[in-house]
N, C-alpha and C positions, 0 to 999 in steps of 0.2 A: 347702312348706318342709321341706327336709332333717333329718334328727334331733330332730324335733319334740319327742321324748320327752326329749330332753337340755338342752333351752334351761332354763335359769335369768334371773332379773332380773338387767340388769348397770347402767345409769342410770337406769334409774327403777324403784321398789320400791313394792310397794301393802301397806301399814301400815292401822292401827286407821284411823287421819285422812285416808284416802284415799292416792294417787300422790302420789311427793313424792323427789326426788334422792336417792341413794344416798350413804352416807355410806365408801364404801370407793372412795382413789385410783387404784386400777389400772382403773377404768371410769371415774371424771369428778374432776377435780381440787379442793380446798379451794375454790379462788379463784372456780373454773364452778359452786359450786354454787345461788347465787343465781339466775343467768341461766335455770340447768337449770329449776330451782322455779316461774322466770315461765313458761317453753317449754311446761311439761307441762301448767297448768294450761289455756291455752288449747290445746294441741296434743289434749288429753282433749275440750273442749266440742266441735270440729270434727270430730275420728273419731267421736265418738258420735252427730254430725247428719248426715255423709254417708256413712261405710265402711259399705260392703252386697257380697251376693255373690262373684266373686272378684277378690280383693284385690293389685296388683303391689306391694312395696315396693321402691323402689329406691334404690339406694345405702343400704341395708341397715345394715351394720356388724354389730354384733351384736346385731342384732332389737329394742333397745331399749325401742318401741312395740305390741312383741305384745301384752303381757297389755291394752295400753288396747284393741286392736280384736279382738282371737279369738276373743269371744264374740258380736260382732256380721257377719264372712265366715261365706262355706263353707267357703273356702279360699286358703292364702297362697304368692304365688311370691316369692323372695328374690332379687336380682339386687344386683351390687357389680363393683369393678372390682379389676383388679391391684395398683394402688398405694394399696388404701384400706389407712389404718392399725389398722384391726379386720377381723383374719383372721379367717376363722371356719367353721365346721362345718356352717353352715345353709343354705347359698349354691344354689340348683337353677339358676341361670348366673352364669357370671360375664363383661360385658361391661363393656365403655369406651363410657360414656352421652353420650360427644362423637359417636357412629359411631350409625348406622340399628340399631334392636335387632332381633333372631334370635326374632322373636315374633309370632305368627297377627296382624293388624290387627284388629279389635272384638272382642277375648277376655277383655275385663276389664271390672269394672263401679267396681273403685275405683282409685286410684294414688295411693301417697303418698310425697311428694317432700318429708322435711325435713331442711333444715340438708344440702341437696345442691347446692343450684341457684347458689352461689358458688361451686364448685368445678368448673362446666362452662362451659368455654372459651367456647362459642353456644351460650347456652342455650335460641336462638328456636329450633333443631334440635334440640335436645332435647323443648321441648315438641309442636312439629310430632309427634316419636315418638309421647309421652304423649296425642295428642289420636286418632293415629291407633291405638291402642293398646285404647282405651276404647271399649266401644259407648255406640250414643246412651243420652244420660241419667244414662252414667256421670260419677262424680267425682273430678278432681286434689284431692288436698288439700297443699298447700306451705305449706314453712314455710321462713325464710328469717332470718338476722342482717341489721343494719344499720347502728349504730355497736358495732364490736363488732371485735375486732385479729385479726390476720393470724394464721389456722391451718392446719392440714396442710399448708405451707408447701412447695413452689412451686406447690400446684396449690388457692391460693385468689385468684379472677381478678375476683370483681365485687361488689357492692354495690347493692341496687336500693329505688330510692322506691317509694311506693302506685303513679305512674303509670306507671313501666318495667312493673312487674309489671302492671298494665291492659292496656299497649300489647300487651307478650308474649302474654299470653293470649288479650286480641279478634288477634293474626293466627296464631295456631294455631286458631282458631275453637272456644276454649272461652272461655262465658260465664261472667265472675265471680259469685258469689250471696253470696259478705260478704268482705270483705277488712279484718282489723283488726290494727292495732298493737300490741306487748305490749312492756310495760313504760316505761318516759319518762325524767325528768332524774334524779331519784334514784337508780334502777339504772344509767345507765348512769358517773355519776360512783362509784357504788362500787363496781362490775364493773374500771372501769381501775384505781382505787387498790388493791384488791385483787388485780388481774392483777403491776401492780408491788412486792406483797410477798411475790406468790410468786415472781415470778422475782429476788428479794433469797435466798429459799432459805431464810425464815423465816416455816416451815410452823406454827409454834407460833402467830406475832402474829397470821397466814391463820387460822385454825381461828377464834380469840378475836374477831375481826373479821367474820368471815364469820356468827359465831353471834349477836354484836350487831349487824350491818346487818340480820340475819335479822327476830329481832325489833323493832329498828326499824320497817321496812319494813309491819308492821303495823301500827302508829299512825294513825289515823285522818287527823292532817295530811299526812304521809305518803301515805299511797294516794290521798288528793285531788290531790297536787301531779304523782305521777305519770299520775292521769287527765289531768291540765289538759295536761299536757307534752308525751305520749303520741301525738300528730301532728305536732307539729316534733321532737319529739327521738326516736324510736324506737328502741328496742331492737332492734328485728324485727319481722316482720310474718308472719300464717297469715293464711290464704285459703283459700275452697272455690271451684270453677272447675267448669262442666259443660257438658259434651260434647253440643249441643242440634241438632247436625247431623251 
């Protein structure tokens, strides 16, 4: 990773109460910040049960996820493409993840792919890469939206169940080891109503809104409702996947 010594937190911030969304818009928006809160919590349990030795992240942006794994690699390579909308400084390639990557085959032991894999056109070609990419035993860790509105706009192309994301993986021949859903019917009906008051441009009622679904969302009928829910209605879904051949 380039300019290692320069990277600061930009979406996710580690505070007194652990990781938890960043409260400044020029990294993640009012309205994203609930969705962010769901992502990091499980995108944390997953890099902490498979990131080990050296580390690909791809589709990068601006390193978001460092401070959750940099103390568990040796070392991190940065990879993004030309039209991602987080330039950035850390980049050691920068390639278009639709095309074969410019990189040794078994030279990695982890690869983490979140909130990338709707934005690649084939993405069985992509993982085909990431599988070939990884030595044996290494681990994909993906993370992925589901009901969740149209971003980086024209180049957000798919949407996938628990079983696409199966299919994909057993024919690049990495084996899944948990694949769970985050978040359910409660986040996802307050993520849209809150998408549609920020694009009203009424960032005041967003902030008032987003701080009471926040702590809503802790209520104990609440986090039941969204277990219960949390397989037919997903938010998204992580997974760890391993390279067993």
């Amino acid at each position: 990773m380039k300019n290692v010594d320069r990277w600061k937190p930009t979406k996710v911030i580690h505070g007194t109460d652990g990781f938890r969304p960043s409260s400044d818009p020029h990294f993640l928006g009012v309205a994203s910040r609930l969705v962010a809160s769901c992502q990091i919590q499980h995108y944390q349990r997953v890099i902490q049960q498979c990131a080990s030795g050296r580390l690909l992240d791809l589709g990068c942006g601006y390193v978001p996820y460092y401070e959750l794994y940099k103390d568990l690699v040796e070392e991190v390579v940065c990879v993004d493409w030309e039209n991602s909308l987080h330039k950035n400084e850390f980049l050691d390639y920068l390639m278009d993840l639709n095309k074969p990557f410019s990189l040794e085959s078994e030279s990695f032991d982890t690869v983490l792919l979140t909130d990338v894999l709707e934005h690649i056109y084939q993405p069985a070609h992509l993982l085909s890469e990431v599988a070939r990419v990884l030595r044996r035993g290494g681990h994909c860790i993906i993370g992925v939206p589901f009901f969740y509105w149209l971003h980086e706009r024209p180049f957000d192309f798919h949407r996938y169940t628990e079983f696409a994301l199966r299919k994909m993986c057993e024919g690049a021949g990495l084996e899944i080891k948990f694949l769970t859903p985050y978040g359910g019917a409660p986040e996802i009906v307050i993520d849209i109503i809150g998408k549609c008051i920020a694009s009203a441009k009424l960032g005041g009622i967003c902030r008032i809104y987003t701080a009471s679904c926040g702590a809503m969302l802790k209520l104990r009928p609440f986090r039941a409702l969204s277990r219960k829910t949390a397989t037919l209605f997903p938010l998204g879904y992580t997974l760890a996947a391993q390279k067993s051949r």
